[in-house]
RORO-694572 format. One line per 10 residues: number of its first residue (from 1); their letters; for each residue x, y, z of N, C-alpha, C. Coordinates in steps of 0.05 Angstrom, whole numbers. Layout:
! RORO-694572
NUM	a	X:Y:Z:X:Y:Z:X:Y:Z  ... $
! end
This chain:
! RORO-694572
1	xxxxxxxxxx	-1447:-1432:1045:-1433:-1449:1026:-1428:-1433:1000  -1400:-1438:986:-1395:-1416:960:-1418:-1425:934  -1428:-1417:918:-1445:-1413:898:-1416:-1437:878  -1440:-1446:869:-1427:-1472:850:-1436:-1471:822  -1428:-1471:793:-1444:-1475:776:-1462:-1507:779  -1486:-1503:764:-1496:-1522:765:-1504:-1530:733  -1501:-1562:724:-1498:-1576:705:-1520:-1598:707  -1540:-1592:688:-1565:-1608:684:-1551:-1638:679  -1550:-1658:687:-1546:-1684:683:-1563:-1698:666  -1551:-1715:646:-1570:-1740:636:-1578:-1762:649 $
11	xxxxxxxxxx	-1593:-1784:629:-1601:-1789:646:-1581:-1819:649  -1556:-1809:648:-1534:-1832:657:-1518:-1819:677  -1531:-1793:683:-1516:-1778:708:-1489:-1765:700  -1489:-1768:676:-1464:-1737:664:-1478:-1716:653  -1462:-1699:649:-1456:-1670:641:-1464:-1679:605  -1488:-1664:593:-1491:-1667:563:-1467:-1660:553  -1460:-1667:526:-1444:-1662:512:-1454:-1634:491  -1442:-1601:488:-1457:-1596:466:-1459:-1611:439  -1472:-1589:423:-1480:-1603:391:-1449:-1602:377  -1437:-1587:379:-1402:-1594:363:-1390:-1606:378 $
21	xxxxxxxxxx	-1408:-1629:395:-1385:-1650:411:-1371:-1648:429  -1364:-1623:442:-1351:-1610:455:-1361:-1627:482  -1342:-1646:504:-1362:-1644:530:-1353:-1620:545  -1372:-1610:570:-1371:-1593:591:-1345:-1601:600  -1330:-1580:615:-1312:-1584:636:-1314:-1601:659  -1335:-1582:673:-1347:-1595:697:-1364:-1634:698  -1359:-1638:674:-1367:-1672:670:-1346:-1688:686  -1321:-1680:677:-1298:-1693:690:-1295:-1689:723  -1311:-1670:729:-1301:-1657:759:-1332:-1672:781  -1323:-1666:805:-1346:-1677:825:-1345:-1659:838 $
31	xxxxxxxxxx	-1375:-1647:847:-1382:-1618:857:-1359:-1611:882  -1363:-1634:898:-1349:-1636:925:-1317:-1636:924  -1310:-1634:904:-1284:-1633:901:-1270:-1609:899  -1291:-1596:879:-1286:-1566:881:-1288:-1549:898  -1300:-1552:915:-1310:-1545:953:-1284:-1547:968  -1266:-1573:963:-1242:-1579:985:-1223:-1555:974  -1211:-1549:996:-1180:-1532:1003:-1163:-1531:981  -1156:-1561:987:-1128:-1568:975:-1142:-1575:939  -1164:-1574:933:-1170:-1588:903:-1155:-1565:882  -1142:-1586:865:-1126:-1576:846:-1139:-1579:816 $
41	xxxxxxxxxx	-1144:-1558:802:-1151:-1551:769:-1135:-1570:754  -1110:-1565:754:-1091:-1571:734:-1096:-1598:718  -1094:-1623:727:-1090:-1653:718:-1126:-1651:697  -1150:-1635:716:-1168:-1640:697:-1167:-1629:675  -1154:-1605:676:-1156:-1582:655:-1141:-1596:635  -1112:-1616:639:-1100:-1624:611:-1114:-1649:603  -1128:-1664:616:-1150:-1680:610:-1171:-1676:589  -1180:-1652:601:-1208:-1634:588:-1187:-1630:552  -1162:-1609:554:-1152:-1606:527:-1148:-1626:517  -1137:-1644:523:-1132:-1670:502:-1151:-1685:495 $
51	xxxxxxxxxx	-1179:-1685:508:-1202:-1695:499:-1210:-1680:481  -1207:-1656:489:-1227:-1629:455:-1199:-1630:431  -1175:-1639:435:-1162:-1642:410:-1171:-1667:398  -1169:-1687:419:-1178:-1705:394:-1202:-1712:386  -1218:-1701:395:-1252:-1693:386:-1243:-1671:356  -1221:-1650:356:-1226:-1637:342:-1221:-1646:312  -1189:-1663:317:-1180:-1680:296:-1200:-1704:278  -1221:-1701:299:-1238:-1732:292:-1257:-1713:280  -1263:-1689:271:-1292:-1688:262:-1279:-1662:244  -1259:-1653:232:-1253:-1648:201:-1276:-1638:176 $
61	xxxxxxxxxx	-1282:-1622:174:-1306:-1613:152:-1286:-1603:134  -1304:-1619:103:-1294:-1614:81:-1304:-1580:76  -1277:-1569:58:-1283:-1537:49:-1286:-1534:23  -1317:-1528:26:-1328:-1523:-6:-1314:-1499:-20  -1284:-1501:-37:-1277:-1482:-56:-1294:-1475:-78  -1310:-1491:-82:-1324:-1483:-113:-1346:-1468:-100  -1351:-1462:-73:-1366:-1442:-63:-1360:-1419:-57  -1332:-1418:-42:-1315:-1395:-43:-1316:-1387:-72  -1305:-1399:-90:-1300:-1383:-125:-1324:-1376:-129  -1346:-1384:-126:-1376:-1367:-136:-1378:-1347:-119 $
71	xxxxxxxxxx	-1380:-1343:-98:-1376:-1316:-74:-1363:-1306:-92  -1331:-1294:-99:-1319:-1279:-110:-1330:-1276:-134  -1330:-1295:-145:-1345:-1282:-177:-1375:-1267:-175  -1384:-1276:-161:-1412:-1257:-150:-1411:-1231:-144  -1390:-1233:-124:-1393:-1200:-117:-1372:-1186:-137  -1352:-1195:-153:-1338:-1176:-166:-1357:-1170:-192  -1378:-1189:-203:-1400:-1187:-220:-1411:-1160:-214  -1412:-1160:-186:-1437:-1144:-171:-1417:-1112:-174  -1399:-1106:-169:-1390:-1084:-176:-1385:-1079:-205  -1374:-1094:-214:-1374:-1095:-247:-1394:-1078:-258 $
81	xxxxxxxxxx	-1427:-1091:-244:-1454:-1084:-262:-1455:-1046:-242  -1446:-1048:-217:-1452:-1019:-209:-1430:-995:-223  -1411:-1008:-241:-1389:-990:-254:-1409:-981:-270  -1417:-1002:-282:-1439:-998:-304:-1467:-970:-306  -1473:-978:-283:-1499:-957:-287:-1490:-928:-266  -1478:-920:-268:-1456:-900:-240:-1464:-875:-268  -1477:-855:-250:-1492:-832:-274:-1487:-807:-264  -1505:-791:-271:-1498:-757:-260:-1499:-755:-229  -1510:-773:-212:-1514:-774:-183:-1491:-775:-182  -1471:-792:-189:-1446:-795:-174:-1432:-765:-180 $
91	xxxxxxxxxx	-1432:-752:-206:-1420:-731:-205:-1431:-706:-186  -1455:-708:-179:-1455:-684:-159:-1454:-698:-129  -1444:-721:-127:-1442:-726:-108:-1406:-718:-94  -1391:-725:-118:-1365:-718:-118:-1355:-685:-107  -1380:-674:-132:-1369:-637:-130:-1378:-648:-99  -1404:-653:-88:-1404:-639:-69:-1381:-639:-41  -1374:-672:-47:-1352:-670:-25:-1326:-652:-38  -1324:-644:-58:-1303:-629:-62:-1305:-605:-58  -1328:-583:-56:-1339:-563:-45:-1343:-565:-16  -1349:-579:-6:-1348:-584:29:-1330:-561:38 $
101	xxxxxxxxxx	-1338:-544:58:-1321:-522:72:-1314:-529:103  -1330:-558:107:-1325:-576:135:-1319:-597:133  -1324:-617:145:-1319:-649:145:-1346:-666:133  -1323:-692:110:-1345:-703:104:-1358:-725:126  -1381:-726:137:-1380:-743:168:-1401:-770:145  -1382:-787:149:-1404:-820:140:-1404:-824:178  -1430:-841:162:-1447:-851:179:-1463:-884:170  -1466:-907:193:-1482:-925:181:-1490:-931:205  -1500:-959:200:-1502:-974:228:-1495:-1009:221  -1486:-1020:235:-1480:-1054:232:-1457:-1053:214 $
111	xxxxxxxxxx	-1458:-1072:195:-1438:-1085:172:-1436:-1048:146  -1455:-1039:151:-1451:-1017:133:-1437:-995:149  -1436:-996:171:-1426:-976:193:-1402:-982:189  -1385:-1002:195:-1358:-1018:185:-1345:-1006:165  -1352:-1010:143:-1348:-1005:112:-1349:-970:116  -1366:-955:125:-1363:-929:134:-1344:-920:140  -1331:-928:158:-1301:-925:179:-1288:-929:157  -1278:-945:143:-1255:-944:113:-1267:-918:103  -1288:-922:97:-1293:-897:71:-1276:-877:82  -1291:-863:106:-1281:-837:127:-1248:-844:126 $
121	xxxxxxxxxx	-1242:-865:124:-1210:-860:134:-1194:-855:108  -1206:-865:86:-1198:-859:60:-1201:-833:48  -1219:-818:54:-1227:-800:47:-1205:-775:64  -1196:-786:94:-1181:-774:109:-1155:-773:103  -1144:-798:93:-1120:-794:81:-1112:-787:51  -1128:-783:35:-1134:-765:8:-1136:-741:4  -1140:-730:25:-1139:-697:21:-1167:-686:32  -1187:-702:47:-1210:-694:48:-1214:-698:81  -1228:-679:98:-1230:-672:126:-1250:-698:122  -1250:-716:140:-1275:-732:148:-1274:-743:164 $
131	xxxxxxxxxx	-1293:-755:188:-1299:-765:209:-1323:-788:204  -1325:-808:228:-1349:-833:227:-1361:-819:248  -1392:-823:242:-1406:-819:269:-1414:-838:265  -1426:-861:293:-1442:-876:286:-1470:-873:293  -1480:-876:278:-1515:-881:268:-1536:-869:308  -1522:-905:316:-1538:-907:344:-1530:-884:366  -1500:-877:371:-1495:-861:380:-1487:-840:387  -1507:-823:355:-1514:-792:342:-1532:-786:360  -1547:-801:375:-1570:-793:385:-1563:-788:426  -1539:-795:429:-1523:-804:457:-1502:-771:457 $
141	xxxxxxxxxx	-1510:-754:447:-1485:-738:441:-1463:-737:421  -1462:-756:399:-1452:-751:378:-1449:-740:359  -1476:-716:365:-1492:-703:333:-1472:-674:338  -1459:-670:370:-1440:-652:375:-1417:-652:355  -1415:-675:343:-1389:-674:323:-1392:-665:295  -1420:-655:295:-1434:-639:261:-1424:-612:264  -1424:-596:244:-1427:-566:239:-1439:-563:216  -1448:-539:218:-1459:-531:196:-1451:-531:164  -1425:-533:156:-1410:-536:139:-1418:-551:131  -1415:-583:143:-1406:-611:139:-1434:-618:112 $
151	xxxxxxxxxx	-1425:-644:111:-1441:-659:93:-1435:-689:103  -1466:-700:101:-1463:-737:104:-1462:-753:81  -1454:-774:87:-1452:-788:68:-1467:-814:81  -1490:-824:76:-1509:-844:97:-1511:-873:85  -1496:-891:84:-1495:-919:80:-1515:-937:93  -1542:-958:79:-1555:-961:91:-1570:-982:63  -1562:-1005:64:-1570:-1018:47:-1604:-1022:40  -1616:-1024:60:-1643:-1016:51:-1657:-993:57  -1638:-970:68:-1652:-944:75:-1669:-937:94  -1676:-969:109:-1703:-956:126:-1686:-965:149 $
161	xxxxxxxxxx	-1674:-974:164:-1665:-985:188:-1678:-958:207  -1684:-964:229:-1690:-948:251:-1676:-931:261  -1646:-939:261:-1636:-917:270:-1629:-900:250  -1621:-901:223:-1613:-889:201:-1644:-869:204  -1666:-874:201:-1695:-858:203:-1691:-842:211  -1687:-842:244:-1686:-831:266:-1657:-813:254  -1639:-824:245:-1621:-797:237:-1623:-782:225  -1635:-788:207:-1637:-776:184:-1649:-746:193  -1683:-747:208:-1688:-723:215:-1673:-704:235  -1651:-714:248:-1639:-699:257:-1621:-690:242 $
171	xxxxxxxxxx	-1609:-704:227:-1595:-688:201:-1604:-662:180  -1630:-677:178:-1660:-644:167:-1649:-631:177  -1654:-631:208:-1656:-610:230:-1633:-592:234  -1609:-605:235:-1576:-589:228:-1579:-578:209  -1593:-575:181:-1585:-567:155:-1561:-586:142  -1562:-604:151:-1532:-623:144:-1536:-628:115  -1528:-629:91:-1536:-643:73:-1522:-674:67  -1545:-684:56:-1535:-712:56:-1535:-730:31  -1512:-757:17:-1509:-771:7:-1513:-794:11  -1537:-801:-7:-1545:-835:11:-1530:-861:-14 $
181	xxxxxxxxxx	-1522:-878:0:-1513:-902:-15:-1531:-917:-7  -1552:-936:-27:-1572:-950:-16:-1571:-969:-38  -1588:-992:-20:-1598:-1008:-55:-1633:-1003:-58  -1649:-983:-40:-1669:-972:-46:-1675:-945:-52  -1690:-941:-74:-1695:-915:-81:-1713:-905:-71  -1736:-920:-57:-1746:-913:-53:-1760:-908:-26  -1735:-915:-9:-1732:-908:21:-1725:-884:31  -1739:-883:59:-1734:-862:68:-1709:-837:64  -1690:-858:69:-1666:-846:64:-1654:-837:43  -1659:-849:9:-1664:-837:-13:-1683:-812:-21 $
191	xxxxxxxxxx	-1708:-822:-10:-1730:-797:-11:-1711:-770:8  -1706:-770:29:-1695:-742:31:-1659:-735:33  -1655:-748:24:-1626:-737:18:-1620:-719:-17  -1595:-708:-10:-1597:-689:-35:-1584:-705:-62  -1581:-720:-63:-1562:-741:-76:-1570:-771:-72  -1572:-798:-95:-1573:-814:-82:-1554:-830:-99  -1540:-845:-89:-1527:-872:-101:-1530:-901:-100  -1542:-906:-123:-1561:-933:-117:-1538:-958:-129  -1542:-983:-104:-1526:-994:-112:-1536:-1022:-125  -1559:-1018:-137:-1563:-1038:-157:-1586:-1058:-144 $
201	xxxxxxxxxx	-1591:-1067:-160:-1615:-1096:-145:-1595:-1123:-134  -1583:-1115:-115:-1570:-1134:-101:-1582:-1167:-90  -1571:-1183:-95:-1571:-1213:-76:-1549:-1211:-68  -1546:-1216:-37:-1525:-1230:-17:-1520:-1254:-19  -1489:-1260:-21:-1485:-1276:-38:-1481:-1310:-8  -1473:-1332:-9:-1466:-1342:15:-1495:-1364:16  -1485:-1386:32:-1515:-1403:31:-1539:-1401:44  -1540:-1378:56:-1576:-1365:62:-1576:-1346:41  -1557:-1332:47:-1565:-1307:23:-1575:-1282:45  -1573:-1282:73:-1580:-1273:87:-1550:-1251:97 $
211	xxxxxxxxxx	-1529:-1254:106:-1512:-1234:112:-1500:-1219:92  -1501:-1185:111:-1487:-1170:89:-1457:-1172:83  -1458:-1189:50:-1432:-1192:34:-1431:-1173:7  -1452:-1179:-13:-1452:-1167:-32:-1452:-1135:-29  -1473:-1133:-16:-1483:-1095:-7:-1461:-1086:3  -1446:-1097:16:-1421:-1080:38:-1397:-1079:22  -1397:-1099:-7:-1368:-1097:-16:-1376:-1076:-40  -1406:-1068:-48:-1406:-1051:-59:-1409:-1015:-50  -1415:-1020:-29:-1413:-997:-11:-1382:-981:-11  -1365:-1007:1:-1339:-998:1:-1328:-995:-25 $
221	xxxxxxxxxx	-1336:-1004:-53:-1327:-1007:-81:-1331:-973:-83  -1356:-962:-75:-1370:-940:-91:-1350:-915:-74  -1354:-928:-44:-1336:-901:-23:-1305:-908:-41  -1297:-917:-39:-1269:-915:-55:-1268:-908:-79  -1289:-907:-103:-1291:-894:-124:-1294:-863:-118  -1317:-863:-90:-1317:-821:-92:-1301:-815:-84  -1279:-823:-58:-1252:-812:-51:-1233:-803:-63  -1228:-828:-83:-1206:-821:-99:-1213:-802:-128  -1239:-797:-143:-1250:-781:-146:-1239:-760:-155  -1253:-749:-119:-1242:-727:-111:-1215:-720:-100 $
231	xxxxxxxxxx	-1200:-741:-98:-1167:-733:-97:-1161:-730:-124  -1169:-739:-143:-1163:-730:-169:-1167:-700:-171  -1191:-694:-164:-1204:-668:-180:-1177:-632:-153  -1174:-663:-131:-1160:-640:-111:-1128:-636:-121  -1123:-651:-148:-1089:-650:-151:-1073:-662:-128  -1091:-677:-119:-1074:-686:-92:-1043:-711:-102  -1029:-695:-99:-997:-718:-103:-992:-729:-87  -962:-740:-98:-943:-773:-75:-935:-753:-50  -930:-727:-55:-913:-715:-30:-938:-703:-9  -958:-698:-12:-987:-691:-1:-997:-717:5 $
241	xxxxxxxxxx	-998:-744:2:-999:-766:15:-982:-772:31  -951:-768:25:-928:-779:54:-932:-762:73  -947:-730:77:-956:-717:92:-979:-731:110  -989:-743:104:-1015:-753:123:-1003:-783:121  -981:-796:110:-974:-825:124:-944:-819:130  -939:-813:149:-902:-808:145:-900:-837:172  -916:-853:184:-903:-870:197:-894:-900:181  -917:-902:148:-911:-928:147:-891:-928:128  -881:-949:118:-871:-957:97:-873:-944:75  -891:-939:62:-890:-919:38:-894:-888:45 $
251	xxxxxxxxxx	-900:-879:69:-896:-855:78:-864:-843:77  -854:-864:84:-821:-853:90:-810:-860:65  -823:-877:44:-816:-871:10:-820:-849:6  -836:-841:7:-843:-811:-5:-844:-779:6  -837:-785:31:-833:-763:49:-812:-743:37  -804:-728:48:-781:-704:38:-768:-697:48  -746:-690:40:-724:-672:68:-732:-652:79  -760:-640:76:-769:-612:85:-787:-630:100  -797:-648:98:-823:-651:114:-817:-672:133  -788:-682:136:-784:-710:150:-768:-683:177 $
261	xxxxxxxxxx	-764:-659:176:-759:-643:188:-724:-652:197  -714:-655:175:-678:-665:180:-665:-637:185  -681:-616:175:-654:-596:187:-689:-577:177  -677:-543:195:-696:-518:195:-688:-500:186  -709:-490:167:-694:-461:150:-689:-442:176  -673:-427:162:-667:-407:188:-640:-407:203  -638:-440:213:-619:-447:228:-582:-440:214  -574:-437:241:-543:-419:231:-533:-444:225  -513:-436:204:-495:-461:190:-468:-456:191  -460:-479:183:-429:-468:186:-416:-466:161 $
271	xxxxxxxxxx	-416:-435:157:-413:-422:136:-387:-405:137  -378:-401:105:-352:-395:112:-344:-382:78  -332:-355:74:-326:-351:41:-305:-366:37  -312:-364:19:-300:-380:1:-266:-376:-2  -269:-346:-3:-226:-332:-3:-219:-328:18  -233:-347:49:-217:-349:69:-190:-366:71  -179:-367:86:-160:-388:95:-166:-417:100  -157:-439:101:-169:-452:120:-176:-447:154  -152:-430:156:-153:-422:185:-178:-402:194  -181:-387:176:-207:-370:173:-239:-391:175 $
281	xxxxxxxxxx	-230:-396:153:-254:-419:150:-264:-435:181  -245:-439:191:-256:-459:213:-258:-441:240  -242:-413:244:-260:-395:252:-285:-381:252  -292:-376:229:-311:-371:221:-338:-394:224  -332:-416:220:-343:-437:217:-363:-439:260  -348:-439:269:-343:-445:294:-363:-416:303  -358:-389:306:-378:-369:305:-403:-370:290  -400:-387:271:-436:-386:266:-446:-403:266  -445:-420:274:-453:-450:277:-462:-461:305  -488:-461:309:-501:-471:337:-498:-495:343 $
291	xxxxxxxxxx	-498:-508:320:-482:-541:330:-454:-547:316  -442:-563:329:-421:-575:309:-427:-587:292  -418:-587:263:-417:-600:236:-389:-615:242  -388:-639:209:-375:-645:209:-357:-641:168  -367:-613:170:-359:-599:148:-366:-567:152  -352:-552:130:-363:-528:132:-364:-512:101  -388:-507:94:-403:-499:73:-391:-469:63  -371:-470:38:-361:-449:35:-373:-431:16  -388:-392:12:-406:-387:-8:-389:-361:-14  -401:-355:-39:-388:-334:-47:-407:-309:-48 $
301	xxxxxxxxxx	-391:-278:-52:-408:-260:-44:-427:-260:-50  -453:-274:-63:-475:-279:-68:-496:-301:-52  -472:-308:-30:-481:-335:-19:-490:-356:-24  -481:-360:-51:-488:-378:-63:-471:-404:-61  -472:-424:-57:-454:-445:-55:-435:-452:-76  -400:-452:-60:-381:-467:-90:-374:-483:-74  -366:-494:-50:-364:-524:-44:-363:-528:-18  -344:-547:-10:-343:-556:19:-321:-566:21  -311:-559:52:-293:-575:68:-305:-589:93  -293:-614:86:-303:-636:97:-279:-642:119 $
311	xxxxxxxxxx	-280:-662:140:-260:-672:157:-233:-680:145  -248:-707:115:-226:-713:103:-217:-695:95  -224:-675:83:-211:-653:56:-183:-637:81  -187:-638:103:-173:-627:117:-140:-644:131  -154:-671:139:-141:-693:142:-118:-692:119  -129:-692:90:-119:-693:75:-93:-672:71  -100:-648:76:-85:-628:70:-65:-629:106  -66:-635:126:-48:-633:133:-27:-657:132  -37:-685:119:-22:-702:122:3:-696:100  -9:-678:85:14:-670:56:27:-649:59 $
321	xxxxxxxxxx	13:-625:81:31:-592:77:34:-600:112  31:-612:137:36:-611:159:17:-577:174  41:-562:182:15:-538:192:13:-517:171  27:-518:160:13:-504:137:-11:-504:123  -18:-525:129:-44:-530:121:-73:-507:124  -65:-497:154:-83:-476:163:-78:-454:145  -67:-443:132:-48:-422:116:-63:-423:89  -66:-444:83:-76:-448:50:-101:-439:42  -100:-427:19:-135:-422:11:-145:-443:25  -183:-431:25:-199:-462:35:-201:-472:4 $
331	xxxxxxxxxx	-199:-451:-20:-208:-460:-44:-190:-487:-66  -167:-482:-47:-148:-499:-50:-151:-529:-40  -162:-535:-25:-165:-553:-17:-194:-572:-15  -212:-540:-16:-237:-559:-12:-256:-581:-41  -276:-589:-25:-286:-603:-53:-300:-598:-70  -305:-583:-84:-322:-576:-108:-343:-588:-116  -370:-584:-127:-385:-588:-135:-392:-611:-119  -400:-605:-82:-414:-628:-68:-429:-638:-76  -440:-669:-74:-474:-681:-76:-474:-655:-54  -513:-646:-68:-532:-628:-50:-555:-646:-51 $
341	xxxxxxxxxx	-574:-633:-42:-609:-642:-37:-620:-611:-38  -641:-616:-46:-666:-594:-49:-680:-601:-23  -695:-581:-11:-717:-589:6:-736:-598:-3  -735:-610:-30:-770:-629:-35:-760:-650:-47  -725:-660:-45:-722:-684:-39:-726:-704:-26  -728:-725:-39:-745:-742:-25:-717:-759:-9  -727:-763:20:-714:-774:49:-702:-795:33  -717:-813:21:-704:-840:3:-682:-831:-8  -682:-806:-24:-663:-809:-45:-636:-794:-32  -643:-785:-11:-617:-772:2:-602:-798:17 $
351	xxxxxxxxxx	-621:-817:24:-606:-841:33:-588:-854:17  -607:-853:1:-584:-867:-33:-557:-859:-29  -554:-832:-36:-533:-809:-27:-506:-825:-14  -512:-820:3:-500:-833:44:-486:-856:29  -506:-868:21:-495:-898:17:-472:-904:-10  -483:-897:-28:-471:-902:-54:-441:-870:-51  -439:-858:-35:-411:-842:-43:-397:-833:-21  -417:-856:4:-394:-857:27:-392:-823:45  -415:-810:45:-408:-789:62:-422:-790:85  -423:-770:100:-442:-763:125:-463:-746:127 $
361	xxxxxxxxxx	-448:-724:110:-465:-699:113:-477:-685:82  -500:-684:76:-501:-663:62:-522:-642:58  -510:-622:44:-523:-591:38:-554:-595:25  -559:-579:39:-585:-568:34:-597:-546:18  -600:-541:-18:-603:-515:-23:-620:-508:-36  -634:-485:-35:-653:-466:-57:-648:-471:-80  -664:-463:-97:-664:-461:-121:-642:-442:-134  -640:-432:-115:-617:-409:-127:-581:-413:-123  -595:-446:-101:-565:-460:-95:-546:-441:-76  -578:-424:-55:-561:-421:-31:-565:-447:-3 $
371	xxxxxxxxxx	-552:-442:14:-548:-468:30:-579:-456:50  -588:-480:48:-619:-474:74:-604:-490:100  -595:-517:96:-596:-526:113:-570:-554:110  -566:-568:123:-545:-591:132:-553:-622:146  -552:-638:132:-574:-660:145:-543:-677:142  -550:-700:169:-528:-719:168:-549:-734:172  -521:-767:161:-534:-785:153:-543:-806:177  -545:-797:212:-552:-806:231:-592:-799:226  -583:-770:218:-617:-772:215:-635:-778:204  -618:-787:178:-639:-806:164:-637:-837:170 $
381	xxxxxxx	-618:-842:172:-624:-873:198:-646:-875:219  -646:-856:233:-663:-846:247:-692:-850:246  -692:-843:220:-717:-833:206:-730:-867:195  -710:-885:187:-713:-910:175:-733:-904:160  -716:-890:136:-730:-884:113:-710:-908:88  -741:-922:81:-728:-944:62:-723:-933:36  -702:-943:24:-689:-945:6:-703:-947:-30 $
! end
């Protein structure tokens, strides 16, 4: 016979109800029913939902806001007072991640392990090599992800947890050096680390006073104070940040025409002097040019750029001279003083470009205002780089 759950009965011969009211499934159902062939789920199952909705509607708990507002004011208190006492520990804690010749590796375990993973990722997108190990499973093969270089950074609100212990001497043992964030000084994990950052005589805030709230939002308060820090002290800029975010939204704000990779130095262009013909020009144009353009970049013996012929600029000139047109200077006809871009223009502002003067294509140049490169305006669509 198939294996059945089995449901302790009261003593009116149903299925208890739990403590949030909730009844069992199987109350509505008869063992033997579920046994037959043909027995069908469905009719009990919308039974079962419409009984736990209106169980749910009927039992409504009021939400203490004036408890929520003391939470926040508590813990923003609680960092407030750790701005306050933040001393020479934090400054050699800073050099040291800024001296680091490896990865900064945080580490915790539980609710401080959490708050870890931000730090590490913050620290990763700021300019600083860093990785999470976690705590429990450093000891499973994860201690493979240390080198000698590195430095920890060990989150651990009261410093003694068991597995943090247990890390710690294997961290001795690497030569790792380490940064403890604690709210004891006088734990293990303070006693041997090279650095300590104490985060104050903490209460958890909430009606036991028992989960980590207060300790973990100062944990993450302090890791986001040393990150950014040390992106200060690294000169780290807006264009060295769209480098490590180029997928989101403010990545493709700040990204560049060199780094959104719209066109490659090197690449042949379609280049052309300036005291050709038109007819020259678009010979010429056509021999050096690995792709088709939809212009061609005219320079003078210096290679320096004086303008461009464009589709229209051509359109133009035969609808007025017929074939003569081929015959005419290109200087005669072409456009002077194109919109260009620099390669550490920013992707945004070349979009601007496109949009506000109606072209397709434009030049790419050096400082010295020779042509590097040719970006059209498919590839920054492409790119859905906002505005």
């Amino acid at each position: 016979m198939p294996s059945c759950p089995v449901v302790v009965a009261n003593e009116d011969g149903c299925a208890p109800a739990r403590r949030d009211g909730f009844v069992p499934l199987l109350q509505y159902l008869d063992v033997s029913m579920i046994l037959r062939d043909n027995f069908r789920l469905d009719p009990y199952l919308h039974e079962y939902d419409q009984e736990t909705k209106r169980m749910a509607k009927n039992s409504t708990i009021a939400i203490d806001l004036d408890l929520a507002r003391e939470i926040l004011r508590r813990e923003a208190g609680a960092v407030a007072q750790l701005a306050e006492h933040l001393d020479g520990n934090f400054s050699v804690a800073a050099q040291m991640i800024y001296d680091c010749l490896g990865s900064v590796v945080v580490t915790g375990i539980g609710k401080a392990g959490i708050v870890g993973q931000k730090i590490s990722a913050t620290l990763a997108s700021t300019g600083t090599p860093s990785h999470f190990l976690h705590a429990a499973e450093a000891v499973h093969g994860d201690l493979g992800r240390l080198r000698d270089k590195d430095i920890a950074i060990v989150l651990s609100h009261s410093g003694e947890s068991e597995e943090i212990v247990r890390l710690i001497a294997l961290l001795k043992k690497l030569q790792v050096k380490m940064i403890a964030i604690t709210g004891n000084t006088k734990s293990p994990l303070s006693q041997h680390s090279e650095v300590t950052l104490w985060l104050g005589n903490l209460e958890e805030v909430g009606p036991l006073g028992l989960a980590p709230s207060t300790s973990t939002t100062c944990m993450l308060a302090l890791g986001d104070a040393l990150a950014l820090t040390v992106m200060k002290m690294r000169n780290f800029q807006a264009d060295d940040y769209a480098r490590y975010h180029p997928g989101g939204a403010l990545g493709r704000k700040l990204i560049t025409v060199e780094q959104a990779a719209l066109f490659s130095h090197g690449k042949t262009l379609p280049l052309a002097p300036e005291t050709s013909t038109v007819q020259q020009a678009l010979e010429q144009a056509e021999k050096s040019a690995a792709l088709r353009h939809g212009c061609i970049i005219l320079i003078d013996t210096q290679g320096k750029m004086t303008g461009l012929l464009s589709d229209g600029d051509l359109r133009r000139a035969i609808r007025n001279t017929g074939e003569q047109a081929l015959k005419l200077p290109v200087k005669k006809i072409m456009t002077k003083n194109p919109k260009v871009v620099r390669p550490d223009t920013l992707a945004s502002e070349a979009m601007a470009i496109f949009h506000k003067h109606r072209i397709d294509e434009i030049p790419v140049v050096d400082k010295q205002g020779k042509p590097v490169g040719l970006i059209d305006v498919q590839d920054v669509v492409a790119l859905k780089v906002l505005q």
